[in-house]
C-alpha positions in Angstrom: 6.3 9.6 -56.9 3.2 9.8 -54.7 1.7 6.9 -53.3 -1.5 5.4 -53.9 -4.5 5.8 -51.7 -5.1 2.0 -52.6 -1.2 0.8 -51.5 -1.4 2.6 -48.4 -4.9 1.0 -47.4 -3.8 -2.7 -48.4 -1.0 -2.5 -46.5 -2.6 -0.9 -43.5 -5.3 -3.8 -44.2 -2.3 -6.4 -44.4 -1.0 -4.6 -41.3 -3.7 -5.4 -39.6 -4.2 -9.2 -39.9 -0.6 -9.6 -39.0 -1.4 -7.9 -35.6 -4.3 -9.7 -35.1 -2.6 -12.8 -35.6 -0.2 -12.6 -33.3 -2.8 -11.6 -31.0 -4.1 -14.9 -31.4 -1.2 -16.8 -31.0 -0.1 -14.6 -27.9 -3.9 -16.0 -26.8 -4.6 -19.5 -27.8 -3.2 -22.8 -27.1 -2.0 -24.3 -23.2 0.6 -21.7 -22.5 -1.3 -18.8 -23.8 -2.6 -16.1 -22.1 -6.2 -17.4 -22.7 -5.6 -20.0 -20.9 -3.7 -18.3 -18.1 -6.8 -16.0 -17.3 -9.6 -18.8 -18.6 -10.9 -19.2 -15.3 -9.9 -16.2 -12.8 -8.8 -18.2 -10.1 -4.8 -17.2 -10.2 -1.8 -19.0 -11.9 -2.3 -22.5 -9.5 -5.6 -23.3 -10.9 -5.6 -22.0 -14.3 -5.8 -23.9 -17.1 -2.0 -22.7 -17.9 0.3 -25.2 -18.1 4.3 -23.8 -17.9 6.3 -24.6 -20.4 9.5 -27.2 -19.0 12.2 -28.6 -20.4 10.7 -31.8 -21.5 8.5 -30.1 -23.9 11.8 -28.3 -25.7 13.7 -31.4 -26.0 15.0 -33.1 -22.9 15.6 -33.0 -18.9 13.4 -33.4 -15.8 9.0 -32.6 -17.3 8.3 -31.2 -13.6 10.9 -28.9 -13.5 9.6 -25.2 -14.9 12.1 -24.0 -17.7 14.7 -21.1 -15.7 16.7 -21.0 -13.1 16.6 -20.5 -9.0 16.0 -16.9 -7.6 18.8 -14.8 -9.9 18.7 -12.5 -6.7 18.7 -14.1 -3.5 20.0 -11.3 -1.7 17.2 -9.3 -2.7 14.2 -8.8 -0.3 11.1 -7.1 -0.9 9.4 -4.9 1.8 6.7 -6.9 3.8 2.7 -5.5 3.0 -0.3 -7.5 4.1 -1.6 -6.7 0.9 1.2 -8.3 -1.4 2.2 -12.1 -1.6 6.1 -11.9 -2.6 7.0 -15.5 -4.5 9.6 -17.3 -2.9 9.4 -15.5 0.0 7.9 -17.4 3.0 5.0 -15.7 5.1 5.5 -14.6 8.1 2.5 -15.1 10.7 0.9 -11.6 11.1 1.7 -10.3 14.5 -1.3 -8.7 16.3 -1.0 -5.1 16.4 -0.2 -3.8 20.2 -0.9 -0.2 21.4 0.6 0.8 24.7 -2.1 1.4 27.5 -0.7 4.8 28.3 -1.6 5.7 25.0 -4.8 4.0 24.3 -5.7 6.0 27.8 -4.5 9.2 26.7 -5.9 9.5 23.2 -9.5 7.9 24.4 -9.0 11.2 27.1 -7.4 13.7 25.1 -10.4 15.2 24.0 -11.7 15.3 27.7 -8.3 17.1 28.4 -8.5 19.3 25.7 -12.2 20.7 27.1 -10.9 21.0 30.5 -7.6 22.9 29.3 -9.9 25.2 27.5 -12.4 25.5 30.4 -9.0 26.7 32.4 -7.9 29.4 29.6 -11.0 30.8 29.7 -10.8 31.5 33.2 -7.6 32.3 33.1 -8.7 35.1 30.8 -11.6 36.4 32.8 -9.2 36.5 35.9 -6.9 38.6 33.7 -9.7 40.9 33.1 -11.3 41.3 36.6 -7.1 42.5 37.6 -7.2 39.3 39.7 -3.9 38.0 39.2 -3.0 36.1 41.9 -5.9 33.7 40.9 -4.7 34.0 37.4 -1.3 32.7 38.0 -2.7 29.8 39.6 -4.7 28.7 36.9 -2.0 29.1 34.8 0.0 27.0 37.1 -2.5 24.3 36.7 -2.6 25.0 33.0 0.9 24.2 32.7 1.0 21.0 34.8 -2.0 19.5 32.9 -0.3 19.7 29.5 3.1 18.6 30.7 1.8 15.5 32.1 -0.9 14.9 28.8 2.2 15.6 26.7 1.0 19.1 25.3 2.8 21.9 24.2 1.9 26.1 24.0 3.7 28.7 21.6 2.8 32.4 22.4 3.7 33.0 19.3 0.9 33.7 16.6 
């Protein structure tokens, strides 16, 4: 027995107004999302009010309905860009670079011209057969990336 082009659209039309109006309930009233977002300034001062355990029936009003943290022993990583609930904040340390370091990278590119100023004559010494002068640059080569922390593979 087929169905009817007219059943299938009144109960897609019925469909329909059910969804919608649990839309609206899922949006209206104190406790409703509506009300949560109403004025974009964050759960604290939204016009959301919690439910609590006065409102079903009984027990402390300023008490929130639930319990305490169901996992204490859990932690969440630390970000500076997320705010953890229950979690207190930890003042934010200032960030510390070593001075060797702030040195070395605000030199490295000066080292890095004078090592290749160096290769360059180490390779015309190589070429004029002058290698007494060549192993000395190289030498000096060497001790300038040892003590700038750099590092040469012959391999290529």
């Amino acid at each position: 027995v087929p169905i009817s082009t007219p059943l299938v659209l009144l109960a897609a039309i019925g469909l329909a107004v059910l969804a919608q109006s649990w839309i609206n309930s899922l949006l209206g009233g104190e406790q409703g999302l509506g009300a949560f977002l109403s004025d974009g300034s964050g759960y604290n001062k939204s016009g959301f009010k919690p439910r609590n355990s006065k409102s079903n029936g009984g027990g402390d009003a300023s008490k929130p309905l639930g319990a305490g943290d169901p996992l204490p022993w859990l932690k969440l990583p630390e970000f500076d860009y997320v705010d953890v609930a229950g979690q207190p904040k930890k003042p934010k340390q200032p960030k510390t670079v070593p001075n060797s370091s702030v040195n070395s990278s605000s030199n490295e590119a000066e080292v890095v011209s004078r090592l290749e100023v160096l290769f360059a004559q180490l390779k015309k010494e190589v070429d004029n057969d002058n290698l007494i002068e060549a192993k000395r640059i190289e030498l000096e080569l060497e001790n300038i990336m040892q003590e700038e922390g750099f590092s040469f593979s012959s391999k290529q």
